[in-house]
N, C-alpha and C positions, 0 to 999 in steps of 0.2 A: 112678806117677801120684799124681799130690796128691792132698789131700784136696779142695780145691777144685776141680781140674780134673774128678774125678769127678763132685763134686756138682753143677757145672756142666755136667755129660754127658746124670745125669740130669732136672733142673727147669732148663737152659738156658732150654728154651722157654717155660715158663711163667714164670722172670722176665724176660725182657726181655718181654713180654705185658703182666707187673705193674711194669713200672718206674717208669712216669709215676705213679703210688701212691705210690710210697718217692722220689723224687728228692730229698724232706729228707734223707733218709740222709746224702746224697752227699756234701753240703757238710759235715755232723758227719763221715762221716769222711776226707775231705781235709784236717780241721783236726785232727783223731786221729791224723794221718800210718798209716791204715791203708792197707794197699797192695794191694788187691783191688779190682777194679772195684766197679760196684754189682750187676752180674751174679752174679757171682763169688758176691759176700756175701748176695745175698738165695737164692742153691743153696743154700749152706753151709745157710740159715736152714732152708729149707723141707727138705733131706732129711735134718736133723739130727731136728728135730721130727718129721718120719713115721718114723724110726727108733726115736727116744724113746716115741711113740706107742706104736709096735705093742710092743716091750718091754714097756711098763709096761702096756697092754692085759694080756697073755698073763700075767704075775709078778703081777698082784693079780685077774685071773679066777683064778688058783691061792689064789692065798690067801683071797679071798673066801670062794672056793666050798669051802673049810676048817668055815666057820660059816654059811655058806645057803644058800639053794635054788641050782643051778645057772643058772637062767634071771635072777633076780635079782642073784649074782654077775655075772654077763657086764654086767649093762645098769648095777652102780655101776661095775665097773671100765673102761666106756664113759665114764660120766661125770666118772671122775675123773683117768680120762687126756687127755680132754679138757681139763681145767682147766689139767694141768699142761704140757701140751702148749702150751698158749693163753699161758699163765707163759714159757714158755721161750720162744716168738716173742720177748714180750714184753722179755725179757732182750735178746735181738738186736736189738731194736728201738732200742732204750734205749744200747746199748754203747756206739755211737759217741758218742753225746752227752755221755755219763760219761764216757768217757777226755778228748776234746776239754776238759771244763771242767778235770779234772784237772791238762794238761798248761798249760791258762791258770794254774790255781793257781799251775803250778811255775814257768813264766815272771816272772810274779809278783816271786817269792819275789826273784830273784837278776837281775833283770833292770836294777833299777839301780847294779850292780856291774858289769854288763857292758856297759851304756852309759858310765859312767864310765870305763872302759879302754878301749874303742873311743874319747872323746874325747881321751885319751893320746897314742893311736895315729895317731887323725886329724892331729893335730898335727902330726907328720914329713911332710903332702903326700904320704903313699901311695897308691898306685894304689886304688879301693874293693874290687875281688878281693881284692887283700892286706889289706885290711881283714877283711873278711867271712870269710878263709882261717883267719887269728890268731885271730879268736873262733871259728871253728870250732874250731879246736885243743882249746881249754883243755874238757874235761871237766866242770871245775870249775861251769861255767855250763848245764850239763844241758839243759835244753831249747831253751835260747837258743841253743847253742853248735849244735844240731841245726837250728835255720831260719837261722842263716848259714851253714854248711856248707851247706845245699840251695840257696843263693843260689850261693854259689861254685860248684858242682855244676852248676848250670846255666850261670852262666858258660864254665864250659873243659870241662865234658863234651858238654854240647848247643847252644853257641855264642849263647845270648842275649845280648845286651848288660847293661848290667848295669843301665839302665833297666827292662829287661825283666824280667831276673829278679828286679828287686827287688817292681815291681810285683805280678808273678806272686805272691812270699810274703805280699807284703801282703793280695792277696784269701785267700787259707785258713792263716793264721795265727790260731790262737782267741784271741790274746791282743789284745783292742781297742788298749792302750798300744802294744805295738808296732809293731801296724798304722799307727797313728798314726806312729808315729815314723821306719818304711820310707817313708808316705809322702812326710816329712817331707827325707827324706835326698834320697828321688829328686825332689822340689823343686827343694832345694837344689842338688845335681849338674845337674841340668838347667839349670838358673839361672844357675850360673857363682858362686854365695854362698857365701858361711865357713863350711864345714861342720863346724867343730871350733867357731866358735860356736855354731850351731844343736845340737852334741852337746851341749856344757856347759849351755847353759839347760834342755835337755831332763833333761842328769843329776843337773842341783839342784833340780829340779821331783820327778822319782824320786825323792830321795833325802829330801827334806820330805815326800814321802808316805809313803816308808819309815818314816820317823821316826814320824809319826802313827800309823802303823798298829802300830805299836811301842810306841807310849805307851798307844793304845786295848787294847792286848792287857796291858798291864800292869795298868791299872784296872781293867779286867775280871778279870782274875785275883786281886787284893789285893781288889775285890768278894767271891768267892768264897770266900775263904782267910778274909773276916770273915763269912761266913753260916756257913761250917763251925763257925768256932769257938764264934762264938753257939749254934749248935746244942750241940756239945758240952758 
């Protein structure tokens, strides 16, 4: 038995009770690609914490009660497993929305590399599967290469169309560019348009951003590199 299906054994009921609370969750982590329901993850939350709890309860009434009175140890080490207890919700709370910005970071980074090879590609008049299959492949493009691959995924494992699946990645992909630019496709596809023009404007667009952001990060750094020196 998992760990989750446990912990969903025992606060089952008390999250789907608290769901409509956490529903933000949902969407961070659909865009987190985490794969637990919202069930699932707010058990994990709540029997990980009454676990943590009662621990740190019990290991610092010991240690307290080293240096005072028994009745006053019990009621810091009440309080202060409280705290941390309330911290580590916190943490769970928070996950989803950290990894989700993370995995935008990383789309980011290499996503107009792999728009530019998708316009390559689009260029032969391939099927969009075989599109979306090819950039799955390449590793190289890390996060980007993981929401086409779930495009394709859905195409020939679960039979969407490829309107559909595209749509589909557009809603819980954390990266707004891309979002933009699935919708952009499925437009295009639908329309009967040049989708190997509609890539190129898209990947000289990326790729002056890239640029910029390139330059920004240089200035910023030769900034830095002359405060240093000044200082020294």
């Amino acid at each position: 038995m998992s760990y989750a299906t446990f912990s969903y054994g025992v606060y089952g009921n008390l999250s789907r009770s608290l769901k409509p609370y956490f529903i933000d969750i949902k969407d961070d982590m659909q865009k987190a690609n985490i794969s637990y329901t919202l069930e699932e993850y707010l058990s994990m939350a709540f029997f990980t914490v009454t676990i943590t709890f009662f621990i740190e309860a019990v290991f610092l009434s010991f240690m307290l009660g080293l240096f005072t009175q028994p009745a006053l140890a019990i009621i810091l080490s009440f309080i202060l497993s409280s705290g941390i207890s309330a911290l580590l919700f916190f943490i769970f709370y928070t996950y989803p929305a950290t990894v989700s910005k993370n995995r935008e970071n990383k789309i980011q980074k290499v996503l107009p590399f792999a728009i530019s090879y998708l316009t390559t590609l689009s260029s032969s008049k391939a099927q969009p599967i075989v599109l979306f299959k090819t950039i799955g492949q390449f590793k190289e493009y890390g996060e980007v290469a993981k929401e086409f691959n779930d495009i394709a995924s859905n195409i020939e494992l679960f039979g969407l169309t490829a309107s559909a699946a595209i749509k589909k990645q557009a809603k819980i992909t954390p990266s707004g560019q891309l979002r933009d630019i699935l919708w952009g496709i499925n437009t295009v596809l639908m329309s009967g348009g040049d989708l190997t023009m509609y890539l190129k404007n898209k990947s000289e667009n990326l790729m002056n951003d890239y640029r910029g952001r390139i330059k920004k990060y240089s200035q910023q750094l030769s900034l830095y590199v002359e405060i240093y020196l000044t200082l020294i």
